[in-house]
C-alpha positions as CSV (number, residue, x, y, z in Angstrom):
1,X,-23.6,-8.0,23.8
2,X,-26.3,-9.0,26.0
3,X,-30.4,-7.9,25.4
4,X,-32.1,-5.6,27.1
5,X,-34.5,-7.9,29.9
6,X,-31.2,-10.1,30.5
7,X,-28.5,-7.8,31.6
8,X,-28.8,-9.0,35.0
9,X,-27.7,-12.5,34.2
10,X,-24.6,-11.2,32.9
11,X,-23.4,-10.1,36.2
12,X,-24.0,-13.5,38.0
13,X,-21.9,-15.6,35.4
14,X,-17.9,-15.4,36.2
15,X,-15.5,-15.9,33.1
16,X,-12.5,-18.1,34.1
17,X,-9.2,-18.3,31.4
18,X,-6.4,-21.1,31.3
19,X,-3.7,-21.3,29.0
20,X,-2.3,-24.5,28.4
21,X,0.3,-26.4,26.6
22,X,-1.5,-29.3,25.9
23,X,-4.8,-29.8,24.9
24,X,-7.8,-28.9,27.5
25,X,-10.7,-31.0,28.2
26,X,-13.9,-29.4,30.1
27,X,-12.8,-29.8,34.0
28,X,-14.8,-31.7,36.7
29,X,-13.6,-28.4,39.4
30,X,-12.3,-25.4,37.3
31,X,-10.0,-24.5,41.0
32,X,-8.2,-27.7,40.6
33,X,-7.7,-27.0,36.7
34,X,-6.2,-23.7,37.4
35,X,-8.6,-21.5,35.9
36,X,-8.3,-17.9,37.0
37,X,-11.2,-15.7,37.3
38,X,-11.3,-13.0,35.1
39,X,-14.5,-11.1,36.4
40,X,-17.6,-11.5,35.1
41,X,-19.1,-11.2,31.8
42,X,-20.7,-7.6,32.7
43,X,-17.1,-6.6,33.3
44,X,-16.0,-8.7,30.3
45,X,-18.3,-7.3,28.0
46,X,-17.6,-3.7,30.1
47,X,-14.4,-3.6,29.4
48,X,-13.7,-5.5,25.8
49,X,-11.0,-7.3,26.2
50,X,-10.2,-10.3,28.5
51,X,-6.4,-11.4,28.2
52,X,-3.8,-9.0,26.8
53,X,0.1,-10.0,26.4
54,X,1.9,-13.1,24.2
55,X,0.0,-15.8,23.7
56,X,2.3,-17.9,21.6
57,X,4.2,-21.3,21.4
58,X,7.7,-20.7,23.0
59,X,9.2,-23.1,20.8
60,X,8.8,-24.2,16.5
61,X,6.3,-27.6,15.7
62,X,4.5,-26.8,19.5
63,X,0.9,-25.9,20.5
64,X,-0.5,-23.6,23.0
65,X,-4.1,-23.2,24.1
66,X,-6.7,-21.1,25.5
67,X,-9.6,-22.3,27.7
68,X,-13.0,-20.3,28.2
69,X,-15.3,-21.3,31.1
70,X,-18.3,-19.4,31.9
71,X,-19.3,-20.6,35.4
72,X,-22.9,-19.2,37.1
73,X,-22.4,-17.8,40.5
74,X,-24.0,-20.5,43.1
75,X,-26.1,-17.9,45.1
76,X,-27.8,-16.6,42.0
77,X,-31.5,-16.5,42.8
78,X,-34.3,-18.2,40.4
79,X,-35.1,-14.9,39.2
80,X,-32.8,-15.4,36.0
81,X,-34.2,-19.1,35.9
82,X,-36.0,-19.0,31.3
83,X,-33.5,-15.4,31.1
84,X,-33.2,-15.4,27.2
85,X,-31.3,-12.9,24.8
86,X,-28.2,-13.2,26.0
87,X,-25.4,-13.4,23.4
88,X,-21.5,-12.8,23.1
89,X,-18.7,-12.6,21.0
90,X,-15.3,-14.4,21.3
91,X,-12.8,-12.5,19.3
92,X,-9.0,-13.1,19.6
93,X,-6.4,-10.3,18.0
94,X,-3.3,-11.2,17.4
95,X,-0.4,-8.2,17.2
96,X,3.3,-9.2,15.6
97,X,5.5,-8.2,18.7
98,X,8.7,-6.5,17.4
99,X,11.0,-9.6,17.6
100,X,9.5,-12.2,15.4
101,X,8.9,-15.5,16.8
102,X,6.1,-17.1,14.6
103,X,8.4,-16.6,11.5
104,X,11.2,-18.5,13.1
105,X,14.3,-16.2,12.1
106,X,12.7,-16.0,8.7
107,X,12.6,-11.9,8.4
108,X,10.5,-12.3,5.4
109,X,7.9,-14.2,7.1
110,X,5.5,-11.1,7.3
111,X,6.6,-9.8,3.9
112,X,4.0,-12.1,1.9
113,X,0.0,-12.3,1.2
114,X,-0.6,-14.7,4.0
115,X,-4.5,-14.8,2.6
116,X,-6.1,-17.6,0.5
117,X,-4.0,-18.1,-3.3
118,X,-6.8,-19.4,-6.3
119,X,-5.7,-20.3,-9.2
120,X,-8.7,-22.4,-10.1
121,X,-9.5,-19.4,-13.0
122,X,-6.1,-20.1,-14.9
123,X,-5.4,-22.2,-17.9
124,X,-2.2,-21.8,-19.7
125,X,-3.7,-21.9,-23.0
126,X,-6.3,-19.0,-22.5
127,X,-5.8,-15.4,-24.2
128,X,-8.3,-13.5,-21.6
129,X,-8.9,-13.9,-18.0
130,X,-11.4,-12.3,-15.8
131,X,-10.5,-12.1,-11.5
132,X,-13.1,-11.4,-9.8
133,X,-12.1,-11.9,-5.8
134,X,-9.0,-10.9,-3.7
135,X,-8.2,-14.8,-3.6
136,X,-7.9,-14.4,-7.3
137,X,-5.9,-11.1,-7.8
138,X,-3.4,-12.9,-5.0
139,X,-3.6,-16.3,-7.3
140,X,-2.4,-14.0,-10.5
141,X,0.4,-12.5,-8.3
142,X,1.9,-16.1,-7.8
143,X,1.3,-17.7,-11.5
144,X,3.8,-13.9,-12.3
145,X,6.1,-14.6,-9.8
146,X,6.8,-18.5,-10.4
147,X,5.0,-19.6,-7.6
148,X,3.2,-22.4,-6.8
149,X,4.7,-24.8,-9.6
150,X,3.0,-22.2,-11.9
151,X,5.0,-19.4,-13.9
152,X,4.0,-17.5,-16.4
153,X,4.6,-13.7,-17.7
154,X,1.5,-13.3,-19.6
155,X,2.7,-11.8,-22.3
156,X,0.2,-10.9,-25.4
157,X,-2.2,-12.3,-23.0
158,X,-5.6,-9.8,-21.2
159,X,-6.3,-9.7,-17.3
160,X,-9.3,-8.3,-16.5
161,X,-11.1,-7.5,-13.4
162,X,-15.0,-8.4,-13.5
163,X,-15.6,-7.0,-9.7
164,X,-14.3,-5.0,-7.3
165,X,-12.0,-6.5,-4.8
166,X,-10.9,-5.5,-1.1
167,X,-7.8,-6.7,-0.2
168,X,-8.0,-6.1,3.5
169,X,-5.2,-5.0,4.3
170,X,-3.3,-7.8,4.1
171,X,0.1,-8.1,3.8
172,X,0.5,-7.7,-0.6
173,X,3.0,-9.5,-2.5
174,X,3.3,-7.7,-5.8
175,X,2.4,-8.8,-9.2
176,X,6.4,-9.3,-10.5
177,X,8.8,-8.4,-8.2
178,X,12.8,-8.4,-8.0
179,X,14.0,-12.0,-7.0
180,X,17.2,-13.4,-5.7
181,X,17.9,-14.7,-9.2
182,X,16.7,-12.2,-11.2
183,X,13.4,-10.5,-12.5
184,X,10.2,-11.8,-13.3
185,X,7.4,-9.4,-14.4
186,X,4.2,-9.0,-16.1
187,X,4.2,-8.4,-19.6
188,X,0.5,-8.8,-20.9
189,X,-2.5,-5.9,-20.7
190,X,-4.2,-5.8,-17.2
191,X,-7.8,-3.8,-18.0
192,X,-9.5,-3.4,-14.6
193,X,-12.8,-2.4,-16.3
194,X,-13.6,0.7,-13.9
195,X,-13.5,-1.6,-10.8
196,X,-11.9,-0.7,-7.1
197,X,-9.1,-2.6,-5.7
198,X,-9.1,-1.6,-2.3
199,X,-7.2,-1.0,0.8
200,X,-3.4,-2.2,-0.4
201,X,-1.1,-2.9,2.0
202,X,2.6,-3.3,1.6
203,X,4.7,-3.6,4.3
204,X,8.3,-4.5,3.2
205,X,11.3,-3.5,4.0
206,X,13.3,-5.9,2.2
207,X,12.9,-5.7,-1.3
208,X,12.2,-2.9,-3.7
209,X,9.9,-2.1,-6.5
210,X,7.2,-2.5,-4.5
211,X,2.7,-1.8,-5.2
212,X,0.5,-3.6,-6.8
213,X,2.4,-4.4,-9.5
214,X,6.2,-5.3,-8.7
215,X,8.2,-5.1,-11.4
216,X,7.3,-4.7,-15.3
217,X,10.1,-3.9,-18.2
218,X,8.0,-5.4,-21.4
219,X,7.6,-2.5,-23.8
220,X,4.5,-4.0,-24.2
221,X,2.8,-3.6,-21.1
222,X,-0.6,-1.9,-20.5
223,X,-2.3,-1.1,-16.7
224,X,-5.6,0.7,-17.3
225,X,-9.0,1.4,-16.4
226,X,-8.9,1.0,-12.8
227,X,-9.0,2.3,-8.9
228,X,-7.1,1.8,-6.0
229,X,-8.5,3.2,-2.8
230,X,-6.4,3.5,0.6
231,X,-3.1,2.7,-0.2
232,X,-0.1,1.9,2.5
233,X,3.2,1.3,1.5
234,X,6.5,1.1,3.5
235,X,9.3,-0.3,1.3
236,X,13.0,-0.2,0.8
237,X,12.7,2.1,-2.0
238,X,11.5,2.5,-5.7
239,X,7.7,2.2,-5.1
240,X,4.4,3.3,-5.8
241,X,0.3,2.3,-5.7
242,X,-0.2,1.1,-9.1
243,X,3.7,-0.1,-9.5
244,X,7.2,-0.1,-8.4
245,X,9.6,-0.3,-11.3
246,X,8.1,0.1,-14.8
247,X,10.9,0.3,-17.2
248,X,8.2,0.7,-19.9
249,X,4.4,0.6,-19.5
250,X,1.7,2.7,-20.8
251,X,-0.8,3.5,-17.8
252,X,-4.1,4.9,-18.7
253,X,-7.2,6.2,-16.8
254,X,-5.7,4.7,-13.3
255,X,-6.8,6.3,-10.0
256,X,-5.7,6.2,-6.4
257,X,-8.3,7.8,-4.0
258,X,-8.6,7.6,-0.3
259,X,-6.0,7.8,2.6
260,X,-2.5,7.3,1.0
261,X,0.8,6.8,2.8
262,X,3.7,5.3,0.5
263,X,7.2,5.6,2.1
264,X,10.2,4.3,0.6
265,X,14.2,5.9,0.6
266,X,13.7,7.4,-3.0
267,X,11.8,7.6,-6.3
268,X,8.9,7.3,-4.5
269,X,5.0,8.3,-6.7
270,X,1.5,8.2,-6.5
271,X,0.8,5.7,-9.2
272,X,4.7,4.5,-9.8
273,X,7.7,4.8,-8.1
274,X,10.3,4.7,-11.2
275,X,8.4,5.0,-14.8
276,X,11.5,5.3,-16.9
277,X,10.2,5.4,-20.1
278,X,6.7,4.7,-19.1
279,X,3.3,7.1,-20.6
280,X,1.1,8.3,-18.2
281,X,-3.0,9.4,-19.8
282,X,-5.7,10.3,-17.6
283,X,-4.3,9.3,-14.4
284,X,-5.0,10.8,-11.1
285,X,-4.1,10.6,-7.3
286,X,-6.8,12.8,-5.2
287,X,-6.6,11.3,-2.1
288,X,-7.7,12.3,1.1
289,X,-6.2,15.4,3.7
290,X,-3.0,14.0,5.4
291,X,-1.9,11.5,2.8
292,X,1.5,11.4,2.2
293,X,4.2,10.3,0.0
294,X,7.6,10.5,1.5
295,X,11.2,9.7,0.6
296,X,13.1,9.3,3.5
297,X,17.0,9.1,2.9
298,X,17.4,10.5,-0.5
299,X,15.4,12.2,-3.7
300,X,13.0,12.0,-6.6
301,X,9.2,12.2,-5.4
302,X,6.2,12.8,-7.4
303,X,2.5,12.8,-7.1
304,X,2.2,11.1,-10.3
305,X,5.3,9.2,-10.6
306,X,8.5,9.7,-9.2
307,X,11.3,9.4,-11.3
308,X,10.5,9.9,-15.3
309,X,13.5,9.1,-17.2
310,X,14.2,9.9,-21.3
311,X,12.5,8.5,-24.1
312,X,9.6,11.0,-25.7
313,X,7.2,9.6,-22.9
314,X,4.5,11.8,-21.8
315,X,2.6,12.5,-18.6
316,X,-0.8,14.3,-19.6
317,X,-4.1,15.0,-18.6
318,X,-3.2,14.1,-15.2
319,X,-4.5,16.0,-12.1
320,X,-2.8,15.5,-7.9
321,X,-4.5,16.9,-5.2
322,X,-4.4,16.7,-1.6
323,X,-0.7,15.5,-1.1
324,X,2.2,15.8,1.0
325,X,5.1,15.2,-0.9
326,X,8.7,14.8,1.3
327,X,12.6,14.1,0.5
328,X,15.7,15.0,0.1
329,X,15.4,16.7,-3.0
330,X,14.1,16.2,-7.0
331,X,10.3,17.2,-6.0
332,X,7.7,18.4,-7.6
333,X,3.8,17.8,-7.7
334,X,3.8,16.0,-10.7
335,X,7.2,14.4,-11.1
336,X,10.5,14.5,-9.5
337,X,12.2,14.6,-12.9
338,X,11.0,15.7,-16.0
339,X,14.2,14.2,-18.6
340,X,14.9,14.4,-22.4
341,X,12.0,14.5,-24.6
342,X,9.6,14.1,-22.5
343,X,6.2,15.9,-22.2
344,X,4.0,17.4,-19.6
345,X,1.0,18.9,-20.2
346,X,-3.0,19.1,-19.6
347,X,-1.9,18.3,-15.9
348,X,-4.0,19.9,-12.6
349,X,-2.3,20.3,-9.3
350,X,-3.9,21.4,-6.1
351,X,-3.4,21.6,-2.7
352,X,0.5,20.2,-2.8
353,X,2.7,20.7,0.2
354,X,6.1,20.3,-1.3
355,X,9.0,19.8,1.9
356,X,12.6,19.7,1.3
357,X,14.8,17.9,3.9
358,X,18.0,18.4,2.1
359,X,20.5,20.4,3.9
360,X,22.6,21.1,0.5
361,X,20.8,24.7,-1.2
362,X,20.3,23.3,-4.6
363,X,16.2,24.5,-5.2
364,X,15.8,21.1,-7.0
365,X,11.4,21.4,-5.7
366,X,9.4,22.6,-9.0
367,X,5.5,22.5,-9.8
368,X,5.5,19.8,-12.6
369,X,8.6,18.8,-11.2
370,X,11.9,18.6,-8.9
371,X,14.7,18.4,-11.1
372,X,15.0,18.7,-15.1
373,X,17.6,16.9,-17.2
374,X,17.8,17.7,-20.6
375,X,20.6,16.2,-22.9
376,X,22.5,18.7,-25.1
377,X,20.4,17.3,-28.3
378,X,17.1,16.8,-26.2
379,X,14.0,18.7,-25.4
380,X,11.1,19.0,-22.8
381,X,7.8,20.2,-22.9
382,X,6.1,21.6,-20.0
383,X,3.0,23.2,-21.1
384,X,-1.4,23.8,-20.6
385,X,-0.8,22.8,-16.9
386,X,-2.5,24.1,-13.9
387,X,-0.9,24.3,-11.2
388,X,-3.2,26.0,-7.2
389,X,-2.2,26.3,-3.5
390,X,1.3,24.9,-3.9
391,X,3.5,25.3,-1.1
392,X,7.4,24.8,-0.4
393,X,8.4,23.7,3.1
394,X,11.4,22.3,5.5
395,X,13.6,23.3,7.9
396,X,16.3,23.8,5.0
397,X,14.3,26.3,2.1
398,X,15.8,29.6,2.6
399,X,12.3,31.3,2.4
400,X,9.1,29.0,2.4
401,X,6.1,29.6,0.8
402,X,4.0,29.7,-2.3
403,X,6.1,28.0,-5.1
404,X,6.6,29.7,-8.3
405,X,9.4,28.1,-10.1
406,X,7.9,25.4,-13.0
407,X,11.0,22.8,-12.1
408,X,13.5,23.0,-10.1
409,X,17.2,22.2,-10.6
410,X,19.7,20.7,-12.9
411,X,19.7,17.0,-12.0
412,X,23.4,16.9,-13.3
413,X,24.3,20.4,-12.1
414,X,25.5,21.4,-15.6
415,X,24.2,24.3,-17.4
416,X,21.2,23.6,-19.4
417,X,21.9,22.6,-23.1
418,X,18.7,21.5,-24.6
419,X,15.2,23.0,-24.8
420,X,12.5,23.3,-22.1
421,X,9.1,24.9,-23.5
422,X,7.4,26.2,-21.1
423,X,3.5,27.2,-22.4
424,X,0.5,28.4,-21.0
425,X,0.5,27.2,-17.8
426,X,-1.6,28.7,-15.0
427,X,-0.3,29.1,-11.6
């Protein structure tokens, strides 16, 4: 930006660029140099950007580098001799080009938190610990995952959060993920203490069990009392914005809120992708118009979670709003599958666009959700539920519009054997 009573200087002072594989020292005649005029810094500022394409090392352990010159034209007058107020910004963005070349055939290299790791907080021999910055959230992530000459689970141990925290959008590496060699996950109680974590980010491809929490299968694990606003996720599969994989897990008073986009090939949630036997109490996703959450080679999608195995685990006192909800098949605005024993109720969904992209007819899309399976022995409960402006769609429903079926199919195509109760829910 330049101030107002020294614009004019701005149009006298060319802007010349080099780039350079060895280091640049200020030149004696910027011709001889090879500096190229780039127009001047009214046309600069004009236009916002200076130099677009690569600007990278073409080989590993080498340097490149960028020169600035600002040069005053030599038949400017004395008029903009004492001109003050003149400032500028010199901003460089860098884009990943399609073909990875800083990660040197590594094609995990953008898969990681490439911020600043803390562990400063952590002492093995502590029962509580309070984070407080995203360099501390990311320094938790590592001690889980064994990094760092650090490893530990957590378990019987209390993480709280003590501020809210903006992860900028960088890259995430969840808290317990799958490894090469195994599992690791957390396996303590992570209290967030009505704090934000904010805009998550997860972009990869190559693993599953992806969000802000990886991986957890201790029976007991607790999330609670938290926020997560603007959530992206694009995974392999198995993945939502509280957790991926929770084989067990109680998750209480958690909300996601904002722009939401998570897109994986199957069970595929707002708060968890796969919550086997995993409670869900006072949870909500309301997030913003156009957020989506999308399965995109095969089946199970909830707003709340989307794949809920057996195990007298309940989802209640939940509420979805504002989703768009998309995949093969086993959908349904709360869960994709409601299974044996398991319990629905004192949930609130609105505003749901449920779409189908199955070719196959089976009318596995539902309210509280896709698909049912109930064992011979077991039982369900679906019941005090409200569900308003649902709607089926995809090239492949035989007649789209409002949904009124509760669930929809048979996840094992068999006739139904146990018991669904279905009470006093509003539609």
């Amino acid at each position: 930006k330049v101030g107002a009573d020294a614009k004019g200087l701005a149009n006298v002072i060319d802007v010349y660029a080099l780039e350079s594989d060895t280091a640049l020292a200020a030149p004696t005649s910027l011709k001889e140099a090879g500096y190229k005029k780039i127009g001047t810094l009214a046309d600069v500022l004009a236009k916002g950007t200076m130099l677009e394409g690569e600007f990278a090392p073409e080989t590993k352990g080498t340097a490149k580098y960028l020169g600035i010159m600002l040069h005053m034209q030599e038949e400017a007058g004395n008029e903009y001799q004492g001109a003050t107020d003149v400032e500028f910004d010199l901003r460089l963005n860098a884009y990943q080009l399609a073909a990875e070349k800083d990660g040197f055939n590594n094609p995990n290299y953008d898969n990681v938190w490439y911020g600043s790791v803390d562990t400063a907080w952590y002492t093995e021999t502590e029962s509580e610990y309070v984070i407080t910055t995203a360099e501390e959230l990311a320094g938790f992530a590592s001690i889980v995952n064994g990094e760092n000459g650090l490893a530990n689970t957590f378990a019987g141990k209390t993480v709280k959060l003590g501020a809210n925290i903006d992860l900028n959008g960088i890259n995430w590496t969840a808290i317990g993920c799958p490894m090469e060699d195994g599992y690791v996950g957390f396996e303590g109680t992570f209290d967030g203490q009505g704090y934000t974590i904010s805009n998550l980010n997860i972009n990869n491809t190559s693993n599953w069990g992806q969000g802000l929490f990886g991986y957890l299968t201790s029976k007991n694990v607790v999330i609670k009392n938290f926020t997560v606003e603007n959530v992206f996720i694009n995974t392999e599969d198995t993945s939502g914005a509280v957790a991926g994989y929770s084989d067990y897990g109680t998750y209480e008073n958690i909300h996601v809120t904002g722009d939401v986009n998570i897109t994986g090939a199957q069970h595929m949630g707002g708060i968890v992708g796969n919550g086997y036997y995993a409670n869900f109490v006072d949870c909500s996703v309301i997030a913003n118009e156009g957020s989506k959450i999308t399965a995109s080679t095969s089946s199970f999608v909830g707003g709340i979670v989307g794949y809920h195995g057996a195990g007298n685990v309940v989802i209640e006192d939940c509420d979805v709003k504002n989703l768009e909800l998309t995949g093969y098949g086993a959908i349904g605005a709360i869960t994709g599958l409601v299974s044996t024993n398991n319990t629905i109720t004192g949930c609130t969904a609105e505003n749901i666009i449920l779409n189908k992209t199955s070719i196959e007819t089976n009318p596995s899309v539902g309210l509280a959700a896709g698909s049912w399976d109930v064992s011979e022995t077991g039982n369900a409960v679906v019941s005090n539920n409200t569900f308003k402006n649902i709607e089926l769609n995809g090239q492949y429903v035989p007649s789209a519009g409002e949904v009124k079926e509760l669930f929809g199919s048979n996840y094992s195509n068999k006739p139904i054997t146990g018991v669904i109760t279905n009470e006093n829910n509003s539609y």
